[in-house]
Biotite code that builds the C-alpha atoms (Angstrom):
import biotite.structure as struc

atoms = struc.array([
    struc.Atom([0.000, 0.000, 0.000], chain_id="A", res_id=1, res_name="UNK", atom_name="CA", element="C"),
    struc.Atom([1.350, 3.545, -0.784], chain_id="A", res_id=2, res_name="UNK", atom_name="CA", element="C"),
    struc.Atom([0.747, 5.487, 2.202], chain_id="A", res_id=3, res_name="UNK", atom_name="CA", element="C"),
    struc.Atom([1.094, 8.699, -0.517], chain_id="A", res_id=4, res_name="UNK", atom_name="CA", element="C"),
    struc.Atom([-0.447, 9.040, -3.484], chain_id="A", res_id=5, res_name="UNK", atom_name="CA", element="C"),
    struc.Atom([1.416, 9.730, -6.823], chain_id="A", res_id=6, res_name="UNK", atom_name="CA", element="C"),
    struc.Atom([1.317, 13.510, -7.813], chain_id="A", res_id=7, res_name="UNK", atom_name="CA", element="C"),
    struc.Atom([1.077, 14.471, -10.493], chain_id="A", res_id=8, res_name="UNK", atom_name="CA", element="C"),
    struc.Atom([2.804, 17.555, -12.064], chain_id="A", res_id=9, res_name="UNK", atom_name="CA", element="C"),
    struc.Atom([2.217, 19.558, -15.255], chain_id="A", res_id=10, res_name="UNK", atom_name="CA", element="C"),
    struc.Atom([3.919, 18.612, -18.499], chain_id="A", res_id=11, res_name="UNK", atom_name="CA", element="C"),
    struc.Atom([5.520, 22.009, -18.401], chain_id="A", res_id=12, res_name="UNK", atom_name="CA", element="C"),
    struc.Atom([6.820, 21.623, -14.861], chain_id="A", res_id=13, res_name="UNK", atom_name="CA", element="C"),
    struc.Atom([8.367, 18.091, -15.197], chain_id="A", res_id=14, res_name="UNK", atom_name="CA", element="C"),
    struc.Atom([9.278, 15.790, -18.095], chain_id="A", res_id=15, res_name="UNK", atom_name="CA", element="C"),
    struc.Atom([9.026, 12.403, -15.212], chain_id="A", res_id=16, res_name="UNK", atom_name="CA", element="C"),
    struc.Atom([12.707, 13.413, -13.453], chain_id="A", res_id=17, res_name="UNK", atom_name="CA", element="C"),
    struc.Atom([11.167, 13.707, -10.411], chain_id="A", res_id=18, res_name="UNK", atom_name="CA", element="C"),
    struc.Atom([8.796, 10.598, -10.256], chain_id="A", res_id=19, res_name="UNK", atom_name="CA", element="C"),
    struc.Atom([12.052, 8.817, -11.507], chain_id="A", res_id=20, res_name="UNK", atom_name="CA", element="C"),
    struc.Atom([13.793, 9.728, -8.707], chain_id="A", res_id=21, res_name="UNK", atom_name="CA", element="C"),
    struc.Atom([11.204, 8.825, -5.853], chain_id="A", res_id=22, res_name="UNK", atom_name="CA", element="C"),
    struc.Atom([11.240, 5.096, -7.601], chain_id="A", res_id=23, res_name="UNK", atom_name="CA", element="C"),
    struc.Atom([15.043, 5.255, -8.160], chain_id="A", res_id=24, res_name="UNK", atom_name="CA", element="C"),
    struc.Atom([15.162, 5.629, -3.932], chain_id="A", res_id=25, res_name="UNK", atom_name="CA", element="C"),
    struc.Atom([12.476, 3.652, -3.323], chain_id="A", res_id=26, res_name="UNK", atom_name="CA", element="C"),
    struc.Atom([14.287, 0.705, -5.282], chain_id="A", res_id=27, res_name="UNK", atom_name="CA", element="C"),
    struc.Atom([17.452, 1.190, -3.026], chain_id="A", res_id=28, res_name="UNK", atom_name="CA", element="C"),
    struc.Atom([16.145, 1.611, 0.281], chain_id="A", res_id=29, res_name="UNK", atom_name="CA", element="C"),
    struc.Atom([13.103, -0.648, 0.316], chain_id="A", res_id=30, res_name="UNK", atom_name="CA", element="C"),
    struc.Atom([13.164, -3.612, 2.551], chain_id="A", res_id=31, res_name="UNK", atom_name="CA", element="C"),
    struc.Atom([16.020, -2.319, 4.591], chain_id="A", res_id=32, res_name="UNK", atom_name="CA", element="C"),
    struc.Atom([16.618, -0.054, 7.422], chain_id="A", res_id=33, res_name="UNK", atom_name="CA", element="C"),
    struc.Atom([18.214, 3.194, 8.249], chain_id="A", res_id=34, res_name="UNK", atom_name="CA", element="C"),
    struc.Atom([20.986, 3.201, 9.940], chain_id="A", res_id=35, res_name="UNK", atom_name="CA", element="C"),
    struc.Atom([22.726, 6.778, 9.801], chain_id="A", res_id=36, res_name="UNK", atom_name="CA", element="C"),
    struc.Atom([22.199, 10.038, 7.453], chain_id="A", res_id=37, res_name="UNK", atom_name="CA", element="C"),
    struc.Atom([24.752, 12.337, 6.950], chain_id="A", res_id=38, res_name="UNK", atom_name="CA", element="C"),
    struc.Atom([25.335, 15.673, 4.794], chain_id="A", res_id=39, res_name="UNK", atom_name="CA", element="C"),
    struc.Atom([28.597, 15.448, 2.817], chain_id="A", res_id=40, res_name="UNK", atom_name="CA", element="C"),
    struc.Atom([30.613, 17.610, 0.952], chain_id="A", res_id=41, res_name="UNK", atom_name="CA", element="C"),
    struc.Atom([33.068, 16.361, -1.875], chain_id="A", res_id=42, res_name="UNK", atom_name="CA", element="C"),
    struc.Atom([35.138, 17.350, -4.821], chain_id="A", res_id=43, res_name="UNK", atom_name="CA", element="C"),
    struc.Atom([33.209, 16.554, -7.830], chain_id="A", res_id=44, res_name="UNK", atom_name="CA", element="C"),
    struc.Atom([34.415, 16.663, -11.648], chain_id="A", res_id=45, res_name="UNK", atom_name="CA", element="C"),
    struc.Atom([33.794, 19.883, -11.885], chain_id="A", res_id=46, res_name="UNK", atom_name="CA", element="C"),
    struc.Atom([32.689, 21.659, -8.276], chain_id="A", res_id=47, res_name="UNK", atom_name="CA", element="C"),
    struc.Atom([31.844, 21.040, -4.490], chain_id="A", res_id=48, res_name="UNK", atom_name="CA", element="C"),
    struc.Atom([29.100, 17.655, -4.775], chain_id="A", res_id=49, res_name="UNK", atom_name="CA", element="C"),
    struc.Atom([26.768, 18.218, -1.773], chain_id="A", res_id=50, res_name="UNK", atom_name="CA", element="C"),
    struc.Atom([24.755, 15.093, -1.251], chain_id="A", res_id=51, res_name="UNK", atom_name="CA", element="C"),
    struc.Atom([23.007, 13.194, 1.939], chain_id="A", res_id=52, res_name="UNK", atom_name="CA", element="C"),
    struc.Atom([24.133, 9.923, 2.639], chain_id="A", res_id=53, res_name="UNK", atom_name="CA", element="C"),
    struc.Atom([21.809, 7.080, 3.658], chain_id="A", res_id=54, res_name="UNK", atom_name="CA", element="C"),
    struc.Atom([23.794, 4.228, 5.417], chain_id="A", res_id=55, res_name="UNK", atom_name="CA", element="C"),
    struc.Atom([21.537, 1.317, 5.359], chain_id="A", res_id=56, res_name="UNK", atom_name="CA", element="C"),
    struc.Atom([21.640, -1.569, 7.662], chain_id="A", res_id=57, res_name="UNK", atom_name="CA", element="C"),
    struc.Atom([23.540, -3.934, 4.839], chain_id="A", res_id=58, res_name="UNK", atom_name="CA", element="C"),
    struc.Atom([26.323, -2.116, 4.835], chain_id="A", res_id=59, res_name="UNK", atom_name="CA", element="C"),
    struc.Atom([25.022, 0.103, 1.674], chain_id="A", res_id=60, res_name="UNK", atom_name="CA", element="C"),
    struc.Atom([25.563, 3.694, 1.000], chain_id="A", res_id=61, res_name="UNK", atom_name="CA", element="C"),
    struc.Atom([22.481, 5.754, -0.904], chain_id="A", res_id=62, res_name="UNK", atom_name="CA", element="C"),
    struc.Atom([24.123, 8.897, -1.742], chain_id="A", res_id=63, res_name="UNK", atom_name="CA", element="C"),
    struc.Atom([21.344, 11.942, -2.863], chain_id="A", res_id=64, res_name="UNK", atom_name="CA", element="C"),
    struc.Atom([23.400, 13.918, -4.556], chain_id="A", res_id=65, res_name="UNK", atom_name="CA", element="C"),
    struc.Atom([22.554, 17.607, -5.233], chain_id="A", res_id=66, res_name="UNK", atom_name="CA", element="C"),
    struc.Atom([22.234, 18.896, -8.967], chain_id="A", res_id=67, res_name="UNK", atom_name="CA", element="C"),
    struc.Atom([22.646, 22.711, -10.928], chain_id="A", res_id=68, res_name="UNK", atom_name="CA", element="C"),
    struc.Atom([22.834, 23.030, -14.207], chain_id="A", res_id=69, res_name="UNK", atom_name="CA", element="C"),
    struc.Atom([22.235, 26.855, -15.104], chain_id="A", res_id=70, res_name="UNK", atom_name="CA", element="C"),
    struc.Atom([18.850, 27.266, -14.138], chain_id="A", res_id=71, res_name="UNK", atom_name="CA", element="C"),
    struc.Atom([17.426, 24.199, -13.120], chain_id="A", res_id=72, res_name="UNK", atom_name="CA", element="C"),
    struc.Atom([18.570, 22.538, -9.602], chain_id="A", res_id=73, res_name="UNK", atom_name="CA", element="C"),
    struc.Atom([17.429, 20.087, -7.175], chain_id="A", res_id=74, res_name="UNK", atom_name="CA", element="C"),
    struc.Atom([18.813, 20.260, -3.686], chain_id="A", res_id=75, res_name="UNK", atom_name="CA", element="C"),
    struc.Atom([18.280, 19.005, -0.179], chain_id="A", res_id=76, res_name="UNK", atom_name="CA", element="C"),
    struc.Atom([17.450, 21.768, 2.249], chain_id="A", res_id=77, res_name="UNK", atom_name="CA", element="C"),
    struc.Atom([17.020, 19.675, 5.396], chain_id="A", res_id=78, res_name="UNK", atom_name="CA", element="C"),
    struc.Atom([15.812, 16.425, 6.517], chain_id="A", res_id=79, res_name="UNK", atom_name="CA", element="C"),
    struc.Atom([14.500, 14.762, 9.613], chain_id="A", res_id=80, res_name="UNK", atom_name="CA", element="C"),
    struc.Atom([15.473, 11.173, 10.502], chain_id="A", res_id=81, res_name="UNK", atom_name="CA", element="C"),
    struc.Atom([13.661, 9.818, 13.231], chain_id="A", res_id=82, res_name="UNK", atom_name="CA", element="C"),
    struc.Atom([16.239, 7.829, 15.532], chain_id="A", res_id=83, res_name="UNK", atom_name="CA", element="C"),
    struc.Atom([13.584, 5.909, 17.148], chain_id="A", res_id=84, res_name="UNK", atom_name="CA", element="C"),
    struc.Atom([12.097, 4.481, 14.065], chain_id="A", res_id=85, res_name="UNK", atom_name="CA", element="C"),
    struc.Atom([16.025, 2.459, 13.156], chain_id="A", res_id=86, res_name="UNK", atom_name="CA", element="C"),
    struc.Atom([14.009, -0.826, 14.113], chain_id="A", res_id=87, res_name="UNK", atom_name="CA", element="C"),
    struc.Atom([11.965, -0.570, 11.172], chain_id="A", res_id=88, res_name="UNK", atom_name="CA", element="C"),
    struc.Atom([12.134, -1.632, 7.997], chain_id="A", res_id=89, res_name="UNK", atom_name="CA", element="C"),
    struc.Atom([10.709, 0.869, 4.940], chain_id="A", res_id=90, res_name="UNK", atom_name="CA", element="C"),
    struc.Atom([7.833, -0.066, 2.770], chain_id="A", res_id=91, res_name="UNK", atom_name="CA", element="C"),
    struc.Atom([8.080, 2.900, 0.899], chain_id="A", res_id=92, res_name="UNK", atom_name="CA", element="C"),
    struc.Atom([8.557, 6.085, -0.745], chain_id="A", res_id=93, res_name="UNK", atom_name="CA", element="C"),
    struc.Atom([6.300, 9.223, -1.432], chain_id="A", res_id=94, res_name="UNK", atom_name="CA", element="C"),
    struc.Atom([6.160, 12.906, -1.758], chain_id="A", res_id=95, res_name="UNK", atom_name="CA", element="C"),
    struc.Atom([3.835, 15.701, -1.145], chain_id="A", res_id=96, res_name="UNK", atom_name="CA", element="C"),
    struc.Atom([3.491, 19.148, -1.885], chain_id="A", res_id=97, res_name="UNK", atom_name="CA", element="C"),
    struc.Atom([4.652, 18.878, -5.566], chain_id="A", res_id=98, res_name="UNK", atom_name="CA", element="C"),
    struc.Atom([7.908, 16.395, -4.817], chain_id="A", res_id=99, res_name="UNK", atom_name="CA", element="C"),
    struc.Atom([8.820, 19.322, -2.171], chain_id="A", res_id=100, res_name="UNK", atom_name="CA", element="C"),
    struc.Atom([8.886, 17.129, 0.728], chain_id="A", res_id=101, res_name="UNK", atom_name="CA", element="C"),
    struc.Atom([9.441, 13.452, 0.522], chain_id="A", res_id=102, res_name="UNK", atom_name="CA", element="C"),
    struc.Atom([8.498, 10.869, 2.893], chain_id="A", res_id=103, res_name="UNK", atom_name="CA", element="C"),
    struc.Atom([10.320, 7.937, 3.633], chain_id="A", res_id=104, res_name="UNK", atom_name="CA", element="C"),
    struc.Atom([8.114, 5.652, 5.693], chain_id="A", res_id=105, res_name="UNK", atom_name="CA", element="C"),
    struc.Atom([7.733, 1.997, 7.489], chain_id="A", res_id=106, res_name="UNK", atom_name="CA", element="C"),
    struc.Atom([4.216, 0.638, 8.989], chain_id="A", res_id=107, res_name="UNK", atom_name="CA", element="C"),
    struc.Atom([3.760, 2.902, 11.353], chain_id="A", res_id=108, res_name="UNK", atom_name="CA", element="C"),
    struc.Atom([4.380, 6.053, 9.286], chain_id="A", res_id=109, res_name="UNK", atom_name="CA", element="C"),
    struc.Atom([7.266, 8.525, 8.236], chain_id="A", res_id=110, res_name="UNK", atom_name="CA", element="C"),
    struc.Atom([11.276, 6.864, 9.259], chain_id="A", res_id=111, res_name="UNK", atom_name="CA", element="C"),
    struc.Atom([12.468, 10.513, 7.496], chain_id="A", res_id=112, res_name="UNK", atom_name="CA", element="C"),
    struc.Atom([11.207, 13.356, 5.780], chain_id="A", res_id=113, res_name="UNK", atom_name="CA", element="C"),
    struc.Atom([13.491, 15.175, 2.862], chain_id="A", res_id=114, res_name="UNK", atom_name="CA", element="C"),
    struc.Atom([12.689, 18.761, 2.434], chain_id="A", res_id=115, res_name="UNK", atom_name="CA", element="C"),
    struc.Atom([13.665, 19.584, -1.362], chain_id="A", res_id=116, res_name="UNK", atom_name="CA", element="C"),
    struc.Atom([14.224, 22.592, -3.595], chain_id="A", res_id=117, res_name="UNK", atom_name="CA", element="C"),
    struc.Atom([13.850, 21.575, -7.368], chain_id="A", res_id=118, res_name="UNK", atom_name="CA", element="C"),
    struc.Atom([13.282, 23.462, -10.713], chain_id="A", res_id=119, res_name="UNK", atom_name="CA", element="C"),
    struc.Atom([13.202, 21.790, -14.101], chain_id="A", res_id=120, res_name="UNK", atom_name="CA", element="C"),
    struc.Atom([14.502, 25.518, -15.334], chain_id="A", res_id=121, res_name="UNK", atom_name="CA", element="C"),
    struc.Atom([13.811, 25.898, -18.894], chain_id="A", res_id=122, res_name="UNK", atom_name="CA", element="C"),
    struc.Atom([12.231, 23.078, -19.585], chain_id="A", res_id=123, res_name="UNK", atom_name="CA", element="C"),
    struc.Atom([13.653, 20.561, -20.338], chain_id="A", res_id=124, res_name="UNK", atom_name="CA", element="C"),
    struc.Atom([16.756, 22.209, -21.468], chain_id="A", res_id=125, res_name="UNK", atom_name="CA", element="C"),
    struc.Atom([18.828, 21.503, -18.597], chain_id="A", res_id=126, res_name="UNK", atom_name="CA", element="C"),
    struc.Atom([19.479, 18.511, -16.122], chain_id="A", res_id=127, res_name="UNK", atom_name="CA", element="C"),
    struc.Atom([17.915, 18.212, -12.518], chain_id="A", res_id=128, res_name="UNK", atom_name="CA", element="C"),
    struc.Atom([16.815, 16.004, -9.932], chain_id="A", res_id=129, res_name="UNK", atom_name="CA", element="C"),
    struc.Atom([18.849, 14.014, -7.710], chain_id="A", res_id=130, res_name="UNK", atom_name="CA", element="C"),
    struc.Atom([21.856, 11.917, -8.744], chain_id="A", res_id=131, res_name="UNK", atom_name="CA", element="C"),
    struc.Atom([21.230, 8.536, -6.776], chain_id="A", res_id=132, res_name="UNK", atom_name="CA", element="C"),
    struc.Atom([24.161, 6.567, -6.436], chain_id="A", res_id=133, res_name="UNK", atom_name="CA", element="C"),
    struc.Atom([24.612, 3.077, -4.352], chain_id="A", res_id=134, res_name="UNK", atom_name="CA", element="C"),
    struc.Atom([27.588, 2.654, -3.402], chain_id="A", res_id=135, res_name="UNK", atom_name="CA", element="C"),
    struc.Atom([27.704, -1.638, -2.617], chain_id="A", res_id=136, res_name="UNK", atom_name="CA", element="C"),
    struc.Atom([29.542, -3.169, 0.328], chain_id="A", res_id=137, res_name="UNK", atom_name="CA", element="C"),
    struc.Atom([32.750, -3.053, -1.109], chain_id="A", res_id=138, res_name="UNK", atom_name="CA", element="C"),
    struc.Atom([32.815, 0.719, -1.791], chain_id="A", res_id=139, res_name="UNK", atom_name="CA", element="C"),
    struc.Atom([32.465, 0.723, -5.707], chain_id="A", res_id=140, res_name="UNK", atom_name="CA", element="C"),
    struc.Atom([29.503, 2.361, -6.994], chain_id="A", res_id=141, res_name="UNK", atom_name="CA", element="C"),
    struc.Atom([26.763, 0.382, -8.911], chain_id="A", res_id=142, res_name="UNK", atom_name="CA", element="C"),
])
């Protein structure tokens, strides 16, 4: 059972990035549990990567990682993990509030909550939404 429903968004506002990305999470942290979540900072290619880490309780990384491209950007503004939740394992995924706040949630309701800043920019000119990476047990990235 979804606990959210699927938004929809406007074909002007969003060419399915950001429904991508609440499935591409949903696919990586489903069935597990949370075990830390950190804001990073690293050297990317070209600038500073900003990203929040999900440590999950196999050993697995979940890195959200920030995106700008001229005028379109999605970022993390602040999230809330709920320490007492750690025990339970997440059904799902969902957002509210036009992909502005995403829940991710277990039985009894939300294990975190995502606050997120996104703009598709001139659409659909330039990139946005998250970049999800896994990084597996032994540190390479899938």
């Amino acid at each position: 059972m979804n606990r959210y429903p699927v938004e929809q968004l406007g074909e002007d506002d969003d060419d399915g990035t950001m429904p991508e990305n609440v499935n591409t999470l949903a696919e990586a942290v489903v069935g597990r549990r949370i075990v830390s979540a950190e804001r990073t900072e690293t050297r990317g290619r070209w600038s500073v990567e900003h990203a929040l880490v999900l440590t999950l309780d196999d050993g697995r990384r979940v890195q959200l990682v920030d995106t700008t491209d001229c005028c379109a950007v999605t970022e993390l503004e602040e999230f809330w993990l709920h320490p007492e939740s750690v025990d339970h394992v997440i059904l799902g995924v969902g957002t509210t509030g036009q992909y502005t706040t995403w829940h991710i949630y277990a039985d009894f309701g939300d294990i975190m909550r995502l606050k997120v800043d996104w703009s598709c920019g001139n659409p659909f000119y330039y990139a946005y939404g998250f970049n999800i990476r896994v990084v597996p047990l032994d540190g390479g990235e899938s």
